[in-house]
C-alpha positions as CSV (number, residue, x, y, z in Angstrom):
1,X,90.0,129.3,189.2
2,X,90.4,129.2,193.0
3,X,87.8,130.2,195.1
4,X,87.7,131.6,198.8
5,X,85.6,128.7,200.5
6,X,83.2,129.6,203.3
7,X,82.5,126.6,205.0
8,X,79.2,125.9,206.3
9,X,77.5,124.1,209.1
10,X,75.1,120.9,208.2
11,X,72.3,122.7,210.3
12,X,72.3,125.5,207.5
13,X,71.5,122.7,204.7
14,X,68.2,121.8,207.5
15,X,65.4,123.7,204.7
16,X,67.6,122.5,201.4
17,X,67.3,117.9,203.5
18,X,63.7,119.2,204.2
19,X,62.9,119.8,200.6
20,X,64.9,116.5,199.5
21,X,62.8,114.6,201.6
22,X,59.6,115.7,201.0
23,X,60.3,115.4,197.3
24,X,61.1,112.0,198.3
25,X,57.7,111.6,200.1
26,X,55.7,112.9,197.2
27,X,57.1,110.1,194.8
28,X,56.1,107.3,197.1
29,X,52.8,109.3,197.5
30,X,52.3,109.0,194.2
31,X,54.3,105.1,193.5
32,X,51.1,103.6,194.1
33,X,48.9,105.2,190.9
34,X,51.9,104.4,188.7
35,X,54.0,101.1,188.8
36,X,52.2,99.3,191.4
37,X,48.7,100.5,190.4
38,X,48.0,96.6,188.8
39,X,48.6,94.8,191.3
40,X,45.2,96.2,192.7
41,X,42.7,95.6,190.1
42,X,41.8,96.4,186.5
43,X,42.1,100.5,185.4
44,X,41.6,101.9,182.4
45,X,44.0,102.9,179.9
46,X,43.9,106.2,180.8
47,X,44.2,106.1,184.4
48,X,47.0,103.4,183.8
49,X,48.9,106.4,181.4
50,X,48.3,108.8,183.9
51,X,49.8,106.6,187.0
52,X,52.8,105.7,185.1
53,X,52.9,109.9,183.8
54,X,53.1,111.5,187.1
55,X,55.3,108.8,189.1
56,X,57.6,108.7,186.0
57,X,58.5,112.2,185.3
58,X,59.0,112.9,189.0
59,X,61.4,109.6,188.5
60,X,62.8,111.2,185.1
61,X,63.4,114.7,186.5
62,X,65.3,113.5,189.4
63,X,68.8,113.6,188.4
64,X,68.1,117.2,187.4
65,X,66.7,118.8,190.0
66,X,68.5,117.3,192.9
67,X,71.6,117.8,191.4
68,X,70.9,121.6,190.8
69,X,69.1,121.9,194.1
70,X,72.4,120.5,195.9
71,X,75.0,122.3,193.5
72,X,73.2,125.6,194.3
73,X,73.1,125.0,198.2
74,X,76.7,124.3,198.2
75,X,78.1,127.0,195.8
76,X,75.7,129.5,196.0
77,X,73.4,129.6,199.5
78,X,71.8,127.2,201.3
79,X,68.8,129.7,202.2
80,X,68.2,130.2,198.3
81,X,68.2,126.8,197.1
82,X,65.7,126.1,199.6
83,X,63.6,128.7,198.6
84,X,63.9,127.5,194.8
85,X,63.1,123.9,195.8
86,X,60.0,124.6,197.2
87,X,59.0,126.5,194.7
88,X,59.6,123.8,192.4
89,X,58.1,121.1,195.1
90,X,55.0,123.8,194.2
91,X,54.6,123.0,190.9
92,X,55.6,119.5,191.2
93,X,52.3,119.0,193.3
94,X,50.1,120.4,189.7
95,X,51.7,118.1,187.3
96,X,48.8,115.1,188.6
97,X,45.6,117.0,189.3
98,X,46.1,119.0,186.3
99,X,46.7,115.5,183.9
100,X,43.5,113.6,185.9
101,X,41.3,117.1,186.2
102,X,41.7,118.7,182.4
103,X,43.3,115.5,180.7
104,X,41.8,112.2,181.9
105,X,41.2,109.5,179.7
106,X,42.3,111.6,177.2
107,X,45.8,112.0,178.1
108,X,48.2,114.8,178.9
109,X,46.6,118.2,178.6
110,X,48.6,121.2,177.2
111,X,47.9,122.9,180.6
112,X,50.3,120.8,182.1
113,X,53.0,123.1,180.8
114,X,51.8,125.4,184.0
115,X,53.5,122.4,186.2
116,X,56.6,121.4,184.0
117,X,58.1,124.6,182.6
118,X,58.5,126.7,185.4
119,X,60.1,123.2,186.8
120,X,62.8,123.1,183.9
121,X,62.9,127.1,184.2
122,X,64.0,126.6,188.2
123,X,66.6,123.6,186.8
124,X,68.1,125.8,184.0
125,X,68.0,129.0,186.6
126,X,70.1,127.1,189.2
127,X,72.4,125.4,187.0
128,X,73.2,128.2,185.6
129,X,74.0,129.9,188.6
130,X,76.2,127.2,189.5
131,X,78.0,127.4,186.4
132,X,78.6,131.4,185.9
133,X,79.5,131.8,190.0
134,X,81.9,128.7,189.8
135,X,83.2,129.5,186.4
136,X,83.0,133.3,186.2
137,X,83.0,134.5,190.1
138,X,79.0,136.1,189.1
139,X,75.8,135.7,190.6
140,X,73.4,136.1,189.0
141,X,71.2,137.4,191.3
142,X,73.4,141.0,190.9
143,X,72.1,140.7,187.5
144,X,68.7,140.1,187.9
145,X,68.3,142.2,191.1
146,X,66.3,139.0,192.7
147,X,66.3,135.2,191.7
148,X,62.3,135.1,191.6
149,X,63.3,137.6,188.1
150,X,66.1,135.5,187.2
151,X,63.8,132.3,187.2
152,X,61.3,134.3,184.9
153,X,64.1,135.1,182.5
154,X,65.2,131.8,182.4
155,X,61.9,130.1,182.1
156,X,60.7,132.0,179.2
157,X,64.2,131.8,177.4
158,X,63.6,128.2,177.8
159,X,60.5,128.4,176.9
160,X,61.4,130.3,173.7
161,X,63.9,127.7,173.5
162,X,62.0,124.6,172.8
């Protein structure tokens, strides 16, 4: 399948490097309560769990995220992508107050579903966009009328999912 390509300027990818970078910053922000938290002390088990929790996923989640994040910029729209990785850069930031505030010592509240699903839903929504405009010529924001409703779909069908 050959596509028309509409080539873009590096200055249009500014918002899509902003949000790499501060998801960059927020893992070293939070590099310090996980793998390096030792070398500073005894902490208990649960703040040791919760230290390795919220630097690890971020870590874990990575590959997926930038990958869609990038794949929809290029394919898709620069402007877009941004706006979907801030959103997810949103919900990033809950994952560790909502772990320390409502799970503490006792370890990873069900609450924290409020942080990772709409995460996964924003993955699944932009990789699939990828996939249908690349392999089908759709967007599917001419399905959904908006990706904000696309995202929904897609987070509760993944949702349903697992």
């Amino acid at each position: 399948l050959q596509q028309k390509q509409t080539w873009k300027t590096m200055s249009e990818y500014n918002e899509v490097v902003l949000v790499s970078c501060l998801w960059v910053l927020m893992a070293y922000v939070q590099m310090p309560a996980g793998p390096i938290c030792l070398l500073f002390g005894p902490r208990s088990a649960g703040q040791k769990k919760w230290g390795e929790r919220i630097f690890m996923n971020q870590i874990e989640q990575a590959p997926l995220f930038l990958t869609s994040l990038w794949s929809f910029a290029y394919v898709i729209s620069p402007e877009r992508a941004a706006t979907l990785g801030k959103l997810y850069l949103a919900f990033r930031s809950l994952y560790a107050p909502i772990w320390l505030f409502l799970g503490g010592e006792g370890g990873v509240p069900p609450q924290i579903m409020i942080s990772t699903f709409p995460q996964y839903g924003i993955n699944v929504y932009a990789a699939l966009s990828v996939v249908l405009k690349v392999g089908c010529e759709k967007d599917l924001i001419d399905t959904f009328g908006s990706d904000v409703k696309g995202l929904g779909v897609c987070f509760m069908a993944y949702f349903v999912f697992v």
